[in-house]
C-alpha positions as a Markdown table, in Angstrom:
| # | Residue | x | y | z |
|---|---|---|---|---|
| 1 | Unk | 8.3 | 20.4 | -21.2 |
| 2 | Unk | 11.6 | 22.0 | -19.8 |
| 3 | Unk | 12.4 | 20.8 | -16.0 |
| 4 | Unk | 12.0 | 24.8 | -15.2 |
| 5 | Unk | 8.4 | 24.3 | -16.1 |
| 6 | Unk | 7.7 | 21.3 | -14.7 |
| 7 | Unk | 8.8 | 22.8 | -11.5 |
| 8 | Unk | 7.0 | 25.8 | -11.9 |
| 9 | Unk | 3.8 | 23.7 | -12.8 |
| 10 | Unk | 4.5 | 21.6 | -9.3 |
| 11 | Unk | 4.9 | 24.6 | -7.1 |
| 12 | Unk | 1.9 | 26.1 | -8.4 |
| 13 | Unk | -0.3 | 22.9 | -7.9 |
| 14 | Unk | 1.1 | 23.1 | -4.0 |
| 15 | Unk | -0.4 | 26.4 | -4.2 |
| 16 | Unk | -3.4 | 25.1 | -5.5 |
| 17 | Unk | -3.6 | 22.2 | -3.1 |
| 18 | Unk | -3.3 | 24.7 | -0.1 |
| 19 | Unk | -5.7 | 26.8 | -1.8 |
| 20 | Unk | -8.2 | 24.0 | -2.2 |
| 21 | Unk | -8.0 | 22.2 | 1.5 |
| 22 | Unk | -8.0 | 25.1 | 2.8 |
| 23 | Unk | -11.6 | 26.2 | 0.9 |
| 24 | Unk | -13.1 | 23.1 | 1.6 |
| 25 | Unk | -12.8 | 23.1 | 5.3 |
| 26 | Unk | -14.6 | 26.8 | 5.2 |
| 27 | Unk | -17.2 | 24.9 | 3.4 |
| 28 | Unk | -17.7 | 22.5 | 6.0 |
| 29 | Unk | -17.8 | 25.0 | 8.6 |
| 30 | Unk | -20.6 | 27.2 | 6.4 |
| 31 | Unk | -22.6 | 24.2 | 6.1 |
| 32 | Unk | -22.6 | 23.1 | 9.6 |
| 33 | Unk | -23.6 | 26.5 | 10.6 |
| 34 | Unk | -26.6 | 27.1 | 8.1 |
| 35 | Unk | -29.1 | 25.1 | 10.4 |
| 36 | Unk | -28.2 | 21.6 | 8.3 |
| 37 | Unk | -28.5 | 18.1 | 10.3 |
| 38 | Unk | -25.7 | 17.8 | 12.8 |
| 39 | Unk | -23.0 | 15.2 | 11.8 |
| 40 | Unk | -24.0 | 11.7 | 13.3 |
| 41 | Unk | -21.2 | 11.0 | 15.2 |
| 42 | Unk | -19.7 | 7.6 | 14.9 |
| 43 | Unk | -21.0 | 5.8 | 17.8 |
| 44 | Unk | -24.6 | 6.4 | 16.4 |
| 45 | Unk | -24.2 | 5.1 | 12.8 |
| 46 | Unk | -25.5 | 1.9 | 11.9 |
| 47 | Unk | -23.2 | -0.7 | 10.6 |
| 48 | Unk | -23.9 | 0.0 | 7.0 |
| 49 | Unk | -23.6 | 4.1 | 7.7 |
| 50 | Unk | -20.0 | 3.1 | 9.4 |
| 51 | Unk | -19.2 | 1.2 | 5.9 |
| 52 | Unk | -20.0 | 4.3 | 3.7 |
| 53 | Unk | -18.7 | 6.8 | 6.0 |
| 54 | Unk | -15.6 | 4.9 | 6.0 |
| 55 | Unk | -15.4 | 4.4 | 2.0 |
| 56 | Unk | -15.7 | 7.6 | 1.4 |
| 57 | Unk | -12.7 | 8.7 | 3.6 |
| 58 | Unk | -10.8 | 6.4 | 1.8 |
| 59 | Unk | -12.4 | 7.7 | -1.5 |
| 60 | Unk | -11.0 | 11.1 | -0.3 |
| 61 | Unk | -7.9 | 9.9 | 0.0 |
| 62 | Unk | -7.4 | 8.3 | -3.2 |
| 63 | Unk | -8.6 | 11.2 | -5.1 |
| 64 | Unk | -6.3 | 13.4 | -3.2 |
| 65 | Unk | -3.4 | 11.5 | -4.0 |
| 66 | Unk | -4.2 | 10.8 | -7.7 |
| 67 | Unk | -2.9 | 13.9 | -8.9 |
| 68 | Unk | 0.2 | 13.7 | -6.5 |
| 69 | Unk | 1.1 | 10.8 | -8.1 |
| 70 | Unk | 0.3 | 11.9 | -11.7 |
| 71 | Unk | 2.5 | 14.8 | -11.1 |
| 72 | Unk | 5.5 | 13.0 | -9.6 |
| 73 | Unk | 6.1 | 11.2 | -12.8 |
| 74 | Unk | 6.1 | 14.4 | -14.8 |
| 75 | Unk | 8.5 | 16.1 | -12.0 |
| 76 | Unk | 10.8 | 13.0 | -11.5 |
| 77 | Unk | 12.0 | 12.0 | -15.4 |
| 78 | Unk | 12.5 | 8.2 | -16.1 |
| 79 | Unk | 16.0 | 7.9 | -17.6 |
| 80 | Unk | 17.5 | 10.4 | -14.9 |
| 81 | Unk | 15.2 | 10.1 | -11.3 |
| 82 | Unk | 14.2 | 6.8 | -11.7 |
| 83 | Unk | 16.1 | 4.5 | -13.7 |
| 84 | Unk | 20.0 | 4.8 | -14.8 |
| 85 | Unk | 21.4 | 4.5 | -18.8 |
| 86 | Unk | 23.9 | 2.0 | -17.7 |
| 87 | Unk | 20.9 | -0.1 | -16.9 |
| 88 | Unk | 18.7 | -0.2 | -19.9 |
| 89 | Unk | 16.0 | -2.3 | -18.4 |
| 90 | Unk | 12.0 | -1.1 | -17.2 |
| 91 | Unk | 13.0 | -1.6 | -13.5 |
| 92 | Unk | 13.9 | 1.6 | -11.4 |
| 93 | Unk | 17.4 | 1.4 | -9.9 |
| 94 | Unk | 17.2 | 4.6 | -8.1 |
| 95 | Unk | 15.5 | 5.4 | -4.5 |
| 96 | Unk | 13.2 | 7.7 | -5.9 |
| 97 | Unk | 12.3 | 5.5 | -8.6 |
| 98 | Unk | 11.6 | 2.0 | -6.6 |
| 99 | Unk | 9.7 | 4.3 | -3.9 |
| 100 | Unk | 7.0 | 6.1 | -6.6 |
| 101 | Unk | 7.2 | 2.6 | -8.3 |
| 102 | Unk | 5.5 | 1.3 | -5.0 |
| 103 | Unk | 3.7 | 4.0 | -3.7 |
| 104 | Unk | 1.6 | 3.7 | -7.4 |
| 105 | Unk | 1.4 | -0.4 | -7.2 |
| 106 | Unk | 0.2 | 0.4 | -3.7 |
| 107 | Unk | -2.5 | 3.0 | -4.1 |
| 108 | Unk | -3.9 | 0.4 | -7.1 |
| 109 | Unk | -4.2 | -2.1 | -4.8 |
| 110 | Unk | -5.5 | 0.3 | -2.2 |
| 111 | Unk | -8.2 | 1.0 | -4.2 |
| 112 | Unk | -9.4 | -2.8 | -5.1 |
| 113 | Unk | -9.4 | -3.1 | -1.5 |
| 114 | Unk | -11.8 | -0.1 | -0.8 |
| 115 | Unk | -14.1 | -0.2 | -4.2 |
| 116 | Unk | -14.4 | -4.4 | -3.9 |
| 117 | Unk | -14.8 | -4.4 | -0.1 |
| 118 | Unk | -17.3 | -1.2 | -0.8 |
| 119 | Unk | -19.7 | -3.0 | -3.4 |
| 120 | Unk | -19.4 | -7.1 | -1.9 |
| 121 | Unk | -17.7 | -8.9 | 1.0 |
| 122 | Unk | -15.2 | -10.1 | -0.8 |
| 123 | Unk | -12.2 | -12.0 | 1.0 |
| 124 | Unk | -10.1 | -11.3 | -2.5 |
| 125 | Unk | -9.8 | -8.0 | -1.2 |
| 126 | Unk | -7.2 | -9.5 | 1.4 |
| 127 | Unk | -5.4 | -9.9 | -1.7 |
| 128 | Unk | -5.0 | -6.2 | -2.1 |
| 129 | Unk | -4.7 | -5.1 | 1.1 |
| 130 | Unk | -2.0 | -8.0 | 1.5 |
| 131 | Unk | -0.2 | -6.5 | -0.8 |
| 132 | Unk | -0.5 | -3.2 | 0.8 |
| 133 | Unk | 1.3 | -4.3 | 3.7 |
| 134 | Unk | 4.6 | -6.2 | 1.8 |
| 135 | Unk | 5.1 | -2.8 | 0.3 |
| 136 | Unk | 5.1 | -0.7 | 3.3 |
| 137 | Unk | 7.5 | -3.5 | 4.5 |
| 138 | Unk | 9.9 | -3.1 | 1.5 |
| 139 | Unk | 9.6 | 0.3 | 1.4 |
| 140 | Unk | 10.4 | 1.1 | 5.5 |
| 141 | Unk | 13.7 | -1.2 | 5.3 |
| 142 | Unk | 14.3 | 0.9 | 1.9 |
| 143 | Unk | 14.4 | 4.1 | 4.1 |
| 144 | Unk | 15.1 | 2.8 | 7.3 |
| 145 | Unk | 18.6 | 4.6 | 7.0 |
| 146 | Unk | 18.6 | 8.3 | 6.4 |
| 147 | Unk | 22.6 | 8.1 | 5.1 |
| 148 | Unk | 21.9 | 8.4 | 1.2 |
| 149 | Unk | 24.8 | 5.1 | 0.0 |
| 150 | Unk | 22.6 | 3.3 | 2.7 |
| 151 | Unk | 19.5 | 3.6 | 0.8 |
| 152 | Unk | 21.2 | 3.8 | -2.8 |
| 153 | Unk | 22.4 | 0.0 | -1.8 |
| 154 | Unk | 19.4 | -1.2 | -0.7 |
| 155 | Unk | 17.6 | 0.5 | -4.0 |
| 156 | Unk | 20.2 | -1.4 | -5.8 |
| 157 | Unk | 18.8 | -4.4 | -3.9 |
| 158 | Unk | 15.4 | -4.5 | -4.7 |
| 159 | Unk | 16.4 | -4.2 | -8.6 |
| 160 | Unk | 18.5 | -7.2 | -7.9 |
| 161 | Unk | 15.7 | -9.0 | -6.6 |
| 162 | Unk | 13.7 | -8.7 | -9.3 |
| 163 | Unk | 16.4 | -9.6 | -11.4 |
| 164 | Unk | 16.9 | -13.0 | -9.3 |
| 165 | Unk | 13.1 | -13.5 | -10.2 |
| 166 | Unk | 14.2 | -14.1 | -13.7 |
| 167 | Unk | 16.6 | -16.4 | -12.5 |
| 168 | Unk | 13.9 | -18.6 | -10.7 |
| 169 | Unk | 11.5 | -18.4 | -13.8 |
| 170 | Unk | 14.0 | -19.9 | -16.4 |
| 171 | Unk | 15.2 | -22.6 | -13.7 |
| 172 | Unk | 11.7 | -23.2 | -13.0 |
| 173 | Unk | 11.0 | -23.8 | -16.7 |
| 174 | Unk | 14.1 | -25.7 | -17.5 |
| 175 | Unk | 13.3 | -28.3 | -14.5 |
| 176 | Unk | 10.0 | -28.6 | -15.8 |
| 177 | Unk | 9.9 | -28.4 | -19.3 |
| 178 | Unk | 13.5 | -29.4 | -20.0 |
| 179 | Unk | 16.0 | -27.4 | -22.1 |
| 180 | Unk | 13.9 | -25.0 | -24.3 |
| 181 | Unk | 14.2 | -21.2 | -26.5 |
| 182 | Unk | 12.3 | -19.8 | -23.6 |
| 183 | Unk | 14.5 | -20.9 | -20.8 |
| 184 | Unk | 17.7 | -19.7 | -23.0 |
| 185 | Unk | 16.1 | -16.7 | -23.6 |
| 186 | Unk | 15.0 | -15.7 | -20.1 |
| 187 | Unk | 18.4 | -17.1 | -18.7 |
| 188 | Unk | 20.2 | -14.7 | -21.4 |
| 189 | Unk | 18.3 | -11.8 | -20.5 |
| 190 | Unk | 18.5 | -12.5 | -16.6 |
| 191 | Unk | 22.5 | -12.3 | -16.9 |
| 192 | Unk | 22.6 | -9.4 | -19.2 |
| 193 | Unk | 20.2 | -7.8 | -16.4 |
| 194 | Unk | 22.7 | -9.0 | -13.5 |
| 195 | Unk | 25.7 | -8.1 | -15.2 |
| 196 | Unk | 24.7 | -4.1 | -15.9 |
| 197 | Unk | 23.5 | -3.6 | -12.0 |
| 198 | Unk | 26.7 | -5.5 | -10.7 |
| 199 | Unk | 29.4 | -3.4 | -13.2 |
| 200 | Unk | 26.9 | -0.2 | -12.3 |
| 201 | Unk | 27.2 | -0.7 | -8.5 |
| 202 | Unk | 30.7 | -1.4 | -9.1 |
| 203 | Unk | 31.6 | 1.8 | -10.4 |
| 204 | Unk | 29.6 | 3.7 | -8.0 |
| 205 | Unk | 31.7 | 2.2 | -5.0 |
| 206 | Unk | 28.3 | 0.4 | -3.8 |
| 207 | Unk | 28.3 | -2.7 | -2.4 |
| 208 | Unk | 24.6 | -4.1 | -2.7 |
| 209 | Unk | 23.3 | -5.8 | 0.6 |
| 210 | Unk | 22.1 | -9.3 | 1.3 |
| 211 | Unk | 18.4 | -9.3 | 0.8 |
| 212 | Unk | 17.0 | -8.8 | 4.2 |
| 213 | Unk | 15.1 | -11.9 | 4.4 |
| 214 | Unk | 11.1 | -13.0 | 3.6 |
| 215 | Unk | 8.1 | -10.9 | 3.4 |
| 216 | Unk | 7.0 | -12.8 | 6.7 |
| 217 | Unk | 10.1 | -11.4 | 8.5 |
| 218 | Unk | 9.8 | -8.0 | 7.2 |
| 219 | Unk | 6.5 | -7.1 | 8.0 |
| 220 | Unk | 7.6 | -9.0 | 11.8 |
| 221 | Unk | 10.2 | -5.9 | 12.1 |
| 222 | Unk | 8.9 | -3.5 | 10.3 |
| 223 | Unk | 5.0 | -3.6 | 11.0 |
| 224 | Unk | 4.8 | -4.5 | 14.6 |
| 225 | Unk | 1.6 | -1.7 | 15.3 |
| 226 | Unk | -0.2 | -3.6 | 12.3 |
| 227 | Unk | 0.0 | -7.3 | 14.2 |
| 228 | Unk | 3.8 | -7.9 | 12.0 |
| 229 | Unk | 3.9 | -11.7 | 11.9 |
| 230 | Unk | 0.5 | -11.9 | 12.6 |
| 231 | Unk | -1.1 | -9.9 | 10.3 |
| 232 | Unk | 0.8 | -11.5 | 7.7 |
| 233 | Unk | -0.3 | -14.8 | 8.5 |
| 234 | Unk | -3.9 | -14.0 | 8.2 |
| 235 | Unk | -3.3 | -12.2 | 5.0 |
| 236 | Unk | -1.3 | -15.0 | 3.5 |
| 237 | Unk | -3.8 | -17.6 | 4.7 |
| 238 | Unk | -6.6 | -15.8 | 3.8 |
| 239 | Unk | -5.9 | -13.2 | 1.8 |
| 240 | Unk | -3.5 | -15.4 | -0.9 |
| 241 | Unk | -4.3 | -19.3 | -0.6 |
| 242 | Unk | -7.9 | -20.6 | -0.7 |
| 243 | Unk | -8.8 | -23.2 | 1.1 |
| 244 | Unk | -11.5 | -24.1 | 4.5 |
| 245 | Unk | -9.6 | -21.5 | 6.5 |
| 246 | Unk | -10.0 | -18.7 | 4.0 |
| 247 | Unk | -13.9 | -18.8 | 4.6 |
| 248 | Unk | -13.9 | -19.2 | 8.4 |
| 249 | Unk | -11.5 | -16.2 | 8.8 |
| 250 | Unk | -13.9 | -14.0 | 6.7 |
| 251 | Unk | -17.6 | -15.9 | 6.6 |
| 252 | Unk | -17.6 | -17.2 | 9.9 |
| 253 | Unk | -20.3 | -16.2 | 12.3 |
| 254 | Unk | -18.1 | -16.2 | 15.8 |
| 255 | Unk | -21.5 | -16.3 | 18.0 |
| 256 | Unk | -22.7 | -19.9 | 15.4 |
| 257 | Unk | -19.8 | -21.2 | 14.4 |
| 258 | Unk | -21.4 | -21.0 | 10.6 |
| 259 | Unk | -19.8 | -19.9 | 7.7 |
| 260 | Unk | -22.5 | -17.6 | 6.0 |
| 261 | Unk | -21.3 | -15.8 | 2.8 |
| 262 | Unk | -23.5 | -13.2 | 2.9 |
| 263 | Unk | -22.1 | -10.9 | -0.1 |
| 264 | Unk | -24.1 | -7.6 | 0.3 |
| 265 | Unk | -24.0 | -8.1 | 4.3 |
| 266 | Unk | -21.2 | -7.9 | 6.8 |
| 267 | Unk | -20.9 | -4.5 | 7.1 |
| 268 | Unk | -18.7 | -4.5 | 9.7 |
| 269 | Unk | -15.9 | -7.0 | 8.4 |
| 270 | Unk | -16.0 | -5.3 | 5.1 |
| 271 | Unk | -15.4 | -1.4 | 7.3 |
| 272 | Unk | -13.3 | -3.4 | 9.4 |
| 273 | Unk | -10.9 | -4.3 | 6.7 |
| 274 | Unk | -11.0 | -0.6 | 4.8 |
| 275 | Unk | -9.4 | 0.4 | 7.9 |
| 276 | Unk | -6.7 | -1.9 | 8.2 |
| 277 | Unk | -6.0 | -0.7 | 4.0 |
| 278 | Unk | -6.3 | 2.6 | 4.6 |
| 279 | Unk | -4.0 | 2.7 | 8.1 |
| 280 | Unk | -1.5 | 0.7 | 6.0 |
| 281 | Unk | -1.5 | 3.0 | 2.9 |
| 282 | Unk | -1.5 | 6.4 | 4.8 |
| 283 | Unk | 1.6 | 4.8 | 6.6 |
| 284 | Unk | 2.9 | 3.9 | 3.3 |
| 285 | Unk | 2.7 | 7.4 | 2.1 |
| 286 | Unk | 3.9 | 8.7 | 5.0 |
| 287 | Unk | 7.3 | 7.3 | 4.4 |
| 288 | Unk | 7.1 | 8.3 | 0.7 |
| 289 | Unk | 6.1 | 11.7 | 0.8 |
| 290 | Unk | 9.5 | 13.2 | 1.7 |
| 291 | Unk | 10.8 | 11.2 | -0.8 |
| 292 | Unk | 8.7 | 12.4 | -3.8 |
| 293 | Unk | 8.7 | 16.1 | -2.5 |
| 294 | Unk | 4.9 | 16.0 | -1.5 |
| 295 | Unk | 5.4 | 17.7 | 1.8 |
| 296 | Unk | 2.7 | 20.3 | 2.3 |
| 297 | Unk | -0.1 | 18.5 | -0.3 |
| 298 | Unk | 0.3 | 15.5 | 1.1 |
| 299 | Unk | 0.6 | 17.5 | 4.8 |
| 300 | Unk | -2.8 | 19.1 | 4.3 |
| 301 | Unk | -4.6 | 15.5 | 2.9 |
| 302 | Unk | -3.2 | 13.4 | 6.0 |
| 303 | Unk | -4.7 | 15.8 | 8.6 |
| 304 | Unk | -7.7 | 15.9 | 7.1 |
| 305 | Unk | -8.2 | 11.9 | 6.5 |
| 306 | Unk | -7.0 | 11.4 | 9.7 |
| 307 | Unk | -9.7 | 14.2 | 11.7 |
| 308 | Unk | -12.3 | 12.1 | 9.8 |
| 309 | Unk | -10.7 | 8.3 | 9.9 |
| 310 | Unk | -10.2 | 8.6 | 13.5 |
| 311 | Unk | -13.4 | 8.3 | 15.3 |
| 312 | Unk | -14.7 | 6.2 | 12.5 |
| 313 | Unk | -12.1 | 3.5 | 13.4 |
| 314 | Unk | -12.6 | 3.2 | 16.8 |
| 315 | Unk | -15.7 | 2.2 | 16.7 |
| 316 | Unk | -16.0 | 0.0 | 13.6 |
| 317 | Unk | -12.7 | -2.0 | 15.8 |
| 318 | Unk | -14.8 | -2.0 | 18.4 |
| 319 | Unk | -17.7 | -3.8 | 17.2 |
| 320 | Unk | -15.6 | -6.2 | 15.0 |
| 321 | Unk | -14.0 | -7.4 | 17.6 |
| 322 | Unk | -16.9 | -7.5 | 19.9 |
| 323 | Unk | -18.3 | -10.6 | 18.9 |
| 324 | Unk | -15.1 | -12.3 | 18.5 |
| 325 | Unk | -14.2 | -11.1 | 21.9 |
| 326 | Unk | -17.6 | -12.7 | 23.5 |
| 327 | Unk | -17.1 | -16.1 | 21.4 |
| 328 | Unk | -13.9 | -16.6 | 22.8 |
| 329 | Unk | -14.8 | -16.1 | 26.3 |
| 330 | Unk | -17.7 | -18.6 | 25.7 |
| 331 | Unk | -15.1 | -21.1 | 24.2 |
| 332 | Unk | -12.8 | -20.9 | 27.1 |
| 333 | Unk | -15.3 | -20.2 | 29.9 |
């Protein structure tokens, strides 16, 4: 397909986005007004109604943005928006290319979080969400600059990153299993990797940045409304690592003091901790839209998760941190 008709085929499936948010909020409004149940506002749901209701926003959201995604990788062509000839390797060197790299990685692990969290209380799902929130770190110091060699530097960066990951696997192996084919190999193919993104930067006048530091200080600076430090703690601890306090930051009953893994229960943890996925991935593709020339479809789907996120939210919050909020005070009174 010629880059003319990929173009026309994007511009038309704005169109059709419009077209289709538009028609489905007339919908709601013709079905409100025919007589039907009034919504139950959020306040008045039960604890398992707050879970589905706040699935299925979620659900919404994912299948809004499958086809946004789908479509970028058709619009933005590998060997010229994403990756660079001088750099023969499956990593994306470019901006656009490491940003729809993460927004996909993300919205997978966005939905594990909301399906697994949907069906069981699953503390894996921390998993997910965890790693959620690393990639809206990454990707707000990636655009943290609007000035174009900022960003082309630090997208240079993350390649080399993964390229020093190579380098820590054939050490690794090498201290472990002494001198080996594997180690040789990996070492040979981690310099050959290194070599074409240093004499690539080079000849683009870039000079690529120090990495900015861990995860843990990343999501610190970069994630303060989400807890920064904090929530990564918890989401390394329990999200990550097992272990006692894994259990007794999901299981735990705060009013007993008992761990009770109740699976099909816990409605409220497991709503609870959609939210904090799907405030994270929204943010995510918040930053990435302008990117990846989403604009008005992703424009028209964040308005409309967040009128129905919104109130939902509030309360489920609320009553998760209710009980905490009354064990505590019995604990220090």
């Amino acid at each position: 397909m010629t880059q003319e008709r990929l173009t026309l085929a994007s511009q038309m499936g704005e169109a059709a986005a419009k077209a289709m948010g538009w028609l489905a909020d007339r919908v709601e409004e013709l079905v409100s007004g025919l007589g039907g149940s009034a919504p139950v506002a959020a306040s008045d749901m039960t604890d398992q109604q707050l879970l589905e209701a706040v699935h299925d926003v979620g659900g919404r959201l994912l299948n809004g943005l499958a086809p946004m995604i789908r479509e970028t990788f058709a619009r933005l062509p590998w060997s010229t928006e994403q990756g660079d000839p001088r750099f023969p390797h499956a990593m994306p060197v470019k901006v656009r290319g490491h940003v729809l790299s993460m927004a996909t990685e993300a919205n997978d692990a966005f939905w594990l979080s909301l399906y697994g969290l949907q069906k069981y209380a699953t503390v894996a799902a921390l998993g997910a969400i965890r790693n959620v929130a690393e990639t809206l770190a990454w990707t707000a110091w990636l655009l943290e600059d609007t000035d174009a060699d900022v960003r082309r530097a630090r997208a240079y960066r993350l390649t080399l990153n993964a390229v020093d990951s190579y380098r820590s696997m054939w050490k690794t192996l090498e201290k472990t299993a002494g001198t080996s084919g594997q180690a040789e190999h990996l070492a040979r193919f981690e310099k050959r990797m290194r070599d074409s993104l240093i004499s690539m930067a080079s000849q683009d006048g870039i000079s690529i940045p120090n990495n900015p530091g861990s995860v843990s200080r990343l999501m610190e600076r970069y994630l303060p409304a989400h807890g920064g430090y904090l929530l990564y703690a918890l989401l390394n601890r329990a999200g990550a690592h097992p272990g006692p306090a894994r259990a007794s930051q999901f299981y735990a009953n705060p009013a007993t003091r008992v761990i009770d893994y109740d699976f099909k229960g816990l409605h409220i943890v497991r709503a609870y901790w959609i939210t904090q996925s799907i405030r994270l991935h929204t943010e995510l593709c918040q930053l990435a839209a302008p990117v990846l020339g989403w604009t008005d479809r992703w424009g028209i789907l964040y308005e409309r998760t967040q009128r129905e996120f919104g109130p939902l939210a509030a309360e489920i919050e609320r009553r998760y941190r209710e009980p905490l909020e009354q064990a505590l005070a019995q604990v220090l009174g």
